[in-house]
Structure formats: C-alpha cells, structure tokens
N, C-alpha and C positions, 0 to 999 in steps of 0.2 A: 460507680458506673451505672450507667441507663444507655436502653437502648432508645434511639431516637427515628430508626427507617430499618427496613429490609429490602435486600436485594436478591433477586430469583434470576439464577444464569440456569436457563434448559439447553442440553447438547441434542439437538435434534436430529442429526444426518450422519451418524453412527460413526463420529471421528473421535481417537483420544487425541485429545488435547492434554498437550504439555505445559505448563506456567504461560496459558492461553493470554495474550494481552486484550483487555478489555474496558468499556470506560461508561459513565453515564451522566447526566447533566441532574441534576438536585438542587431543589430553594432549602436552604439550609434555616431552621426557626433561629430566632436571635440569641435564644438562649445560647447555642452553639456556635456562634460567631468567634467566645474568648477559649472553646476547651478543643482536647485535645481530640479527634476525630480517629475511631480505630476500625477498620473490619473483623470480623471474628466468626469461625462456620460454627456450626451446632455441637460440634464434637469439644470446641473451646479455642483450637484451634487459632491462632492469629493468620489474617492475610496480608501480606505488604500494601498499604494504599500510598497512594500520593493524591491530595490535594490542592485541587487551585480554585484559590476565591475571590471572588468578581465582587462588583460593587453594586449588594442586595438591593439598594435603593433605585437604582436603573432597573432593574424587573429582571436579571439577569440570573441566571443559573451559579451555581459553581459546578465544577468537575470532577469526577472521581474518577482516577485510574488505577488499576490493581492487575491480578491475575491469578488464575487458579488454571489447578490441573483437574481434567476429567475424564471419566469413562464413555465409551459409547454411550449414548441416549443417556446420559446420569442428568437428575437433575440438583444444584447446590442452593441450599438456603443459604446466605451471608446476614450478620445481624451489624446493621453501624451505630457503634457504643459511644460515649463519649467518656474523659477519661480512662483513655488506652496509652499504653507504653510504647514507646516507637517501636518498631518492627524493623530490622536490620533486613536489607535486601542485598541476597547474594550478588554480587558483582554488576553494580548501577551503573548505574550511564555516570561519566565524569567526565564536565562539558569544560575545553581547554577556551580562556577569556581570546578574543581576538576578532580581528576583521572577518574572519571568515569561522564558522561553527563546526568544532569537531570534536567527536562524542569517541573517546577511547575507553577499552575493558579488556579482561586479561585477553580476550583470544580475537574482539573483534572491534573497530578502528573504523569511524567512516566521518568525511567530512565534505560539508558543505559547502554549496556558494552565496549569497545575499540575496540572490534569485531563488535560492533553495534548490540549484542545480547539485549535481552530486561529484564533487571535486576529484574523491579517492578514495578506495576500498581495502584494505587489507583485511585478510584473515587468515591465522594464522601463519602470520609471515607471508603470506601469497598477496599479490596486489591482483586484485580485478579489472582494473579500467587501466585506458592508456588513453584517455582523453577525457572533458569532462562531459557532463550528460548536457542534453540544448532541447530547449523548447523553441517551435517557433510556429508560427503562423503565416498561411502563403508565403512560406519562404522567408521571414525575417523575426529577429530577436526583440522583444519591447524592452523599452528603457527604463530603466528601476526607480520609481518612487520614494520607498520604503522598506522598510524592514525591521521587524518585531521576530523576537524570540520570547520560549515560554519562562524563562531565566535559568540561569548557568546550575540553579542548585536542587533541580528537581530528578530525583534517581529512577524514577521508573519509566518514564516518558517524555519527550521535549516536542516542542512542536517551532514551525522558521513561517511567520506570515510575508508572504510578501508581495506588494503591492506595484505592477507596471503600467505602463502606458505605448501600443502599438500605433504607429507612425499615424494612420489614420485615426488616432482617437478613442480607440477602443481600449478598456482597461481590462486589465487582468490579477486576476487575486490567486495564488498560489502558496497551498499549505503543504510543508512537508514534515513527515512524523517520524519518528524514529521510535523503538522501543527498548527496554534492558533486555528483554530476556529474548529476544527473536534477532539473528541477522536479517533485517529487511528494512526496508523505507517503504512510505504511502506515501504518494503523490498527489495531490488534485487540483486542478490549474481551471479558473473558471473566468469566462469569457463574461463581461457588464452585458456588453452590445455588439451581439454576434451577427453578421450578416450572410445570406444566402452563399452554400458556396465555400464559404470559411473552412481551408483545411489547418488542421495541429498537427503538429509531429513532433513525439516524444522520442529523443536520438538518446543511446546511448556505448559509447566506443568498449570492448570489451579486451582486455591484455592476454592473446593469445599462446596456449604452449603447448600444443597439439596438433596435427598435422591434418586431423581429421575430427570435426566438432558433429556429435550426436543431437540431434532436434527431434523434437516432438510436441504437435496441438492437440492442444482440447477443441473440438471443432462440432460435437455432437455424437463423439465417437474419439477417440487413441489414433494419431495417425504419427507415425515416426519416417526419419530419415537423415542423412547423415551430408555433411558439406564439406568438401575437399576443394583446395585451390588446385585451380587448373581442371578442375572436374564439374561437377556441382555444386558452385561457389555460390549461388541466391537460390532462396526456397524463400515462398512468397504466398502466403495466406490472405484469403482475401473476403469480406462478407459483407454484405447488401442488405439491408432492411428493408422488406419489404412492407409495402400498405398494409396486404392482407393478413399482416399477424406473424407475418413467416421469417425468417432469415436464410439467404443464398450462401454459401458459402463453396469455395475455390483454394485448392492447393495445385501452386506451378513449382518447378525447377528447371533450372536451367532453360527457363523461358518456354518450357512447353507446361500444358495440361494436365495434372497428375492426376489428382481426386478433384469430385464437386458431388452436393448432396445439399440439402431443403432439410432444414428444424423450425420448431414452433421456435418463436422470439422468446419467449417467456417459460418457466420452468425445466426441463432440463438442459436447455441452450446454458444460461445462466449459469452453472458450476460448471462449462464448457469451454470457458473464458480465459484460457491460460498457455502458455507454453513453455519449452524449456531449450535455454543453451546449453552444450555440456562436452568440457573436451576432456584432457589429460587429469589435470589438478582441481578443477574449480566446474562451477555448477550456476547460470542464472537461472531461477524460477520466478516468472512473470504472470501473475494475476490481473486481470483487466479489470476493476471492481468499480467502474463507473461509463458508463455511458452517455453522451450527449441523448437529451430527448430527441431532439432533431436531426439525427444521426444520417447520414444518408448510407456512409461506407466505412468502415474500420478496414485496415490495411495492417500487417505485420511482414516484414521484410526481415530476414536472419541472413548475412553474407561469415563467407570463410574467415573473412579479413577481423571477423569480431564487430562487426557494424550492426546495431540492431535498432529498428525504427517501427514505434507505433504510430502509428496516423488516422485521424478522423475527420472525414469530410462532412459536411453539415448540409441539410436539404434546404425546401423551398420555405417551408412553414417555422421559420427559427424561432425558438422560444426565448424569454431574454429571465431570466443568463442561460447560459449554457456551460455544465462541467462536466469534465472527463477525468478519469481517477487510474492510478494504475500503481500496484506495489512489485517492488525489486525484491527480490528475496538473493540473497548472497548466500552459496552455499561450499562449500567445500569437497574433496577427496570422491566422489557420488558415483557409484557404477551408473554407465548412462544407462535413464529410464526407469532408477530405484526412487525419486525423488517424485513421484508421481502423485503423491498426495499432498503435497502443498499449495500449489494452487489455489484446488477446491478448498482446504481448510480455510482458507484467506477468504475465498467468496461465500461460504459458507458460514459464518461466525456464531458460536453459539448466543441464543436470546438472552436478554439483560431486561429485568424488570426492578424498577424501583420506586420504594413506598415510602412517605415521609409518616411517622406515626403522628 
C-alpha cells in the first residue's frame, strides 16, 4: 500500500452531516491507472469510494465519489492508497437495465426519463409524483438528441447526460445525479445560446394525500403557510435581481400581497434558496443550488393541487451558456417545518480539497 494524494473535507457552516455525498476531479499518475484505488481517514478507517476514469491522454480528470459523516465545523483528512480492498457500501444504488433509468434500494426507488425527467418516486411504499417532472422553455419541451449514463454498475452515484435541441435551435445539456445514501436528485439544465427574455420552467406534479399542504421559504428570513383547496390554493414567491447588488423579493396568496423585503444578492441570500412541500405522509425539500448569471427573475409557484413550478427569466445582458441548478430532495413521515435544514445543507456543501502526492 502507498499513499498517492490527500483529500481535506472542512465542514464550515456548523451542519452535521450524515454519510454527506461528495466528489472531486483528480489526474490520476500512471502508476495508478492498473491498481486498486481506496480512501482511508487517519484513524485507518476505510471510506466507500467509487471511481470513474476518463481518458488521461485527453487532459481529462477522473472522478472520485465517496462520503463521510461529520461534526459541526470538524475538519477530515482522507489518505487515497492504492492497493485497497473494496469497501462494501451499505445499500447502493442498483441501476434496473432498460429504456428508461431506475435506481432502486431497500426503502427508496426513483426513476428516470432520457431527458433526465423524473418519472416516479416511491419511498417507503409511498409514491411522490402523479405526473412526470417537465422542463420547458417559453413554453415548450426540446427534442432529445442523446443520451449517456454513468453505467448501470456504479453503487455510490450515477449521473443521465443529456443532450436536446429547442425548436429555435438552441441546445441544451441536462445533467441529473442521483446518490446512494441521500433521497434526492440534482438537476442542472444548461442553455448553449440563451437569448434575451428566455424563461425555464422546472414543473414538477406532486401525489397528493392531505387536505391541507404545509409551505415554507427561505427568502432571507423562515416564512411559512399553509394551502387548502377552495382556500388558499397558490402561494407564489417571487425575486428580482437587482443591478445594485441587491435581491427584491415577494410572497402572494391567493393573489394578494403577503410579505416583500430587499437582501444583499450574495452571502446570506444564498443558503435562503430553498423551500418546502409538506402534507399528511410525504415531504418535498427543494434547494435552488444554481442560478443563471443573467438572471432577471426566479419565480416559485406551490398550488393545493400538488403542482409545483420553478421558473427563471433571463435579462438583457445573457451570458452564453447559461445554467440553472435545483435538487429534489424526497422525504418521508416530516412533521411540517421539522425538515428545515436540508435545504441549507445542499447549498451549503462541506469544502473538498485534493492533492496529488
């Protein structure tokens, strides 16, 4: 055994982190091309990795995925050895072969489209969705190109590329993650050649079984409220970017004016970024973990009916490309408003530093 790199994960913003999913890009030296590649903490400790290796001669990284659990502000040394014994990971991802990609494990089941739409949720015997998730643009779906997966046998992470083309000519590339030890999906759908204007809307239909669904944003501040059919059926957050560094932001219901309040764009707006569904059985937590730089408006719509819709309008200045990111988190049984730190832990991700010795 030799050690051949280290990797330094700092938890900075005083979350524990559970079997945290995390990853880092590495030029692997050639010697280590034929062995066996292991993580290991200071204590001796094994960590589960999964590797994927790219074609060193193109100048291309490989990838490391893994995961550790930590303390407030802990910081972990990892040592990557070669000649390591594989590392059994409790209950991996086990990706079913087929036209469409679906990753099931004892308690949680989700599968995908070719689009890397999100087809169907179960957990714990609960289904999530009653429709499938849609991207669209000004109103309309792109035609699918492509489609690559990170292959059917990797247990700790998989990732679905894929590649469209919208009616005017614009492509789009859309990566979706999934991980073993987290209910959730990343999203991030990134525009070639975005033009003035351009709005995205990330829809997705939720399987209602509650008579009254529990809401709450991150807006610069905890703002809750609750949606009844016949009642309060749309609650409607709304934010503005502005020139001067600032962000406007707006909460309506039932088409009046609830809240509105002004944050700095940057630093604590940013772990502000989140909201939650939440009715009888089941629980969406939605982190918004990517922004268009050319933002004009972000939009979040939550109706009774289980309809929930991200949207981003793009300004005058569009940078090319342009992506926007957002993770699903699926969650289970959640007294509403207990599930409040997830979000922030998604946008908040502890640092990854990696050294090739």
């Amino acid at each position: 055994m030799s050690e051949v790199g280290r990797i330094t994960i700092r938890e900075t913003h005083g979350i524990r982190r559970f079997l945290y999913p995390l990853s880092t890009e590495i030029r692997l030296p050639e010697a280590c091309q034929t062995q066996k590649l292991g993580l290991v903490r200071q204590d001796g400790q094994p960590v589960p990795l999964q590797l994927t290796r790219v074609d060193d001669a193109a100048g291309q990284p490989s990838r490391l995925d893994f995961a550790v659990s930590m303390a407030p502000l802990e910081t972990v040394n990892l040592s990557l050895c070669t000649d390591q014994p594989e590392v059994t990971i409790d209950d991996p991802l086990r990706i079913a072969p087929g036209e469409r990609f679906r990753s099931e494990q004892r308690r949680f089941a989700i599968e995908l489209g070719r689009h890397g739409e999100v087809l169907d949720v179960i957990y714990d015997h609960v289904r999530h969705l009653r429709a499938p998730s849609i991207v669209t643009r000004n109103g309309e779906r792109a035609t699918l190109l492509s489609t690559s997966t990170s292959g059917p046998n990797l247990p700790l992470a998989a990732h679905i590329h894929a590649t469209s083309r919208y009616a005017d000519g614009c492509k789009a590339h859309t990566k979706s993650e999934i991980t073993a030890h987290k209910s959730w999906m990343l999203l991030t759908h990134l525009l070639e050649e975005p033009r003035e204007g351009d709005e995205i809307v990330l829809s997705l239909v939720l399987a209602v079984t509650s008579p009254i669904v529990i809401c709450d944003f991150g807006v610069g501040g905890g703002i809750y409220g609750r949606l009844q059919a016949g009642a309060v059926d749309e609650v409607s957050w709304r934010t503005a970017f502005c020139d001067a560094g600032a962000v406007r932001w707006s909460l309506s219901s039932a088409g009046s004016l609830d809240y509105q309040g002004q944050v700095a764009s940057s630093g604590v707006y940013l772990p502000q970024r989140w909201f939650h569904w939440v009715d009888r059985d089941k629980a969406l937590a939605v982190a918004i973990t990517q922004v268009p730089k050319d933002c004009r408006t972000m939009s979040v719509t939550l109706r009774a009916a289980g309809d929930v819709a991200v949207s981003f309008e793009l300004g005058g200045a569009v940078a090319e490309p342009a992506a926007l990111g957002i993770c699903y988190h699926f969650l289970n049984d959640i007294p509403p408003l207990s599930a409040a730190t997830s979000p922030q832990s998604i946008l908040l991700p502890p640092l990854v530093e990696a050294v090739i010795l």
